[in-house]
C-alpha positions as CSV (number, residue, x, y, z in Angstrom):
1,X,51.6,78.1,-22.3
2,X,53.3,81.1,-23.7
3,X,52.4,84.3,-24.0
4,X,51.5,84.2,-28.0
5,X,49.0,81.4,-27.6
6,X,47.8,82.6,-24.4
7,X,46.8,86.3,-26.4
8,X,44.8,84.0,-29.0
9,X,43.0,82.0,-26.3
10,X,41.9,85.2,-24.5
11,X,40.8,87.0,-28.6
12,X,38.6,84.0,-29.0
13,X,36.6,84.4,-25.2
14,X,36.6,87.7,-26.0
15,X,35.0,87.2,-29.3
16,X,32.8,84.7,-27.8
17,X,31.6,87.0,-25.1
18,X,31.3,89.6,-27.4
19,X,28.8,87.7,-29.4
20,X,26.9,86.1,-26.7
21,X,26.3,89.3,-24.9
22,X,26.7,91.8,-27.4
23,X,24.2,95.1,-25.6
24,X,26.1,93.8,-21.8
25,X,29.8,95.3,-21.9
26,X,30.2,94.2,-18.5
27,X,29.9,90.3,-19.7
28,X,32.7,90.9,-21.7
29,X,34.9,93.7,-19.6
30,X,37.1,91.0,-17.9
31,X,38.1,89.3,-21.0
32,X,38.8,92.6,-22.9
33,X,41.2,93.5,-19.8
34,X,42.7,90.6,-20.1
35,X,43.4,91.0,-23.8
36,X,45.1,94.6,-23.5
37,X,47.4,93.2,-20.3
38,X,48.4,90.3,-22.8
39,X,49.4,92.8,-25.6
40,X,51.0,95.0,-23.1
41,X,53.2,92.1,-22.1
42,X,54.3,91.0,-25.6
43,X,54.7,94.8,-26.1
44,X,57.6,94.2,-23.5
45,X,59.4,91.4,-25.9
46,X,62.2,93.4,-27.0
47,X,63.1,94.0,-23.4
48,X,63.2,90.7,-22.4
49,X,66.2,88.2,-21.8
50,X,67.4,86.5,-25.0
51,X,66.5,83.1,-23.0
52,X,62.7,84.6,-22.6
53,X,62.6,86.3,-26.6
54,X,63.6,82.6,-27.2
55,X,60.9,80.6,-25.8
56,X,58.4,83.6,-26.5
57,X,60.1,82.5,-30.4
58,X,60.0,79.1,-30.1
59,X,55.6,79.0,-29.1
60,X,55.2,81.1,-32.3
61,X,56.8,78.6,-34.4
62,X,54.8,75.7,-32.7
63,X,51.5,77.5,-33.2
64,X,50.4,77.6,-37.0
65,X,51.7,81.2,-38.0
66,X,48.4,82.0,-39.8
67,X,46.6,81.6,-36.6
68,X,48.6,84.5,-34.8
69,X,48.8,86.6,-37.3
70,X,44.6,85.9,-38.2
71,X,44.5,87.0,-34.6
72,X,46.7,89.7,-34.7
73,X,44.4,91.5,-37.8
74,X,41.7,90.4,-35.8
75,X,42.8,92.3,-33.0
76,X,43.9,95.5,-35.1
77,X,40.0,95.7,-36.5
78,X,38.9,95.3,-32.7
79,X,35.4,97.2,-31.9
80,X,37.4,98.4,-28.8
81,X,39.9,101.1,-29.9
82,X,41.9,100.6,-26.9
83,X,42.4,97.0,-27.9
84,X,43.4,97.9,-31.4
85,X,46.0,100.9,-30.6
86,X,47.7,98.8,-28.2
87,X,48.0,96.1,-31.0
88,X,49.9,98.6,-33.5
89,X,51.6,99.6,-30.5
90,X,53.1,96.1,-30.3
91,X,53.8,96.2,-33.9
92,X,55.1,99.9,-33.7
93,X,58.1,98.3,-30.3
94,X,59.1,95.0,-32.7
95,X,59.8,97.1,-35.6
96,X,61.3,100.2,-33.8
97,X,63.5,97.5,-31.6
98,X,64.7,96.1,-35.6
99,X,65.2,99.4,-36.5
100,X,67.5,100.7,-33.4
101,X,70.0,97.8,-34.3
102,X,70.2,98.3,-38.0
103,X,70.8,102.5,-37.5
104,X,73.3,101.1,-35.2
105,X,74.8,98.8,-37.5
106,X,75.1,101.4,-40.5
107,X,76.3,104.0,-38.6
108,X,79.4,102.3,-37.5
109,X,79.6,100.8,-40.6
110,X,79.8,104.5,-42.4
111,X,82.5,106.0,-40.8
């Protein structure tokens, strides 16, 4: 399973945690840990291998795309802010990883 669908499984426990015990943090603690490790791991994409970005690639594309990116708003409207910071944090290392090789690009490209 890769890490993509993985994140989603662990949003929906957490979710379902959340609403089965919604006055007992503790009953939901693990799976909210597990949620930020997740997002801290595809927050690590950009350094991966090519061969790992690939396959990371290639689960997206088998997963329907609205259902990671319905998780990923879901996740960025999270009740726990620690959740939802590290989710534009992931958002914040795939665009700022874009945006190093296109400075790159036009700087050579203007001289």
């Amino acid at each position: 399973m890769g890490l993509i669908e993985r994140l989603i499984d662990a949003s929906r426990v957490n979710q379902a945690a959340r609403s089965k015990y919604p006055n007992d943090p503790l009953k939901f603690e693990e799976s909210e840990l597990e949620l930020f490790d997740l997002l801290n791991e595809l927050k690590a994409l950009p350094t991966l291998s090519q061969n790992d970005q690939a396959l990371e690639l290639k689960s997206l594309q088998s997963l329907s795309k609205n259902q990671a990116v319905h998780t990923f708003i879901e996740l960025l409207n999270h009740p726990n802010l620690d959740i939802a910071f590290v989710t534009i944090s992931v958002f914040s290392e795939l665009v700022d990883d874009d945006e190093d090789e296109e400075g790159e690009g036009e700087s050579v490209g203007s001289n």
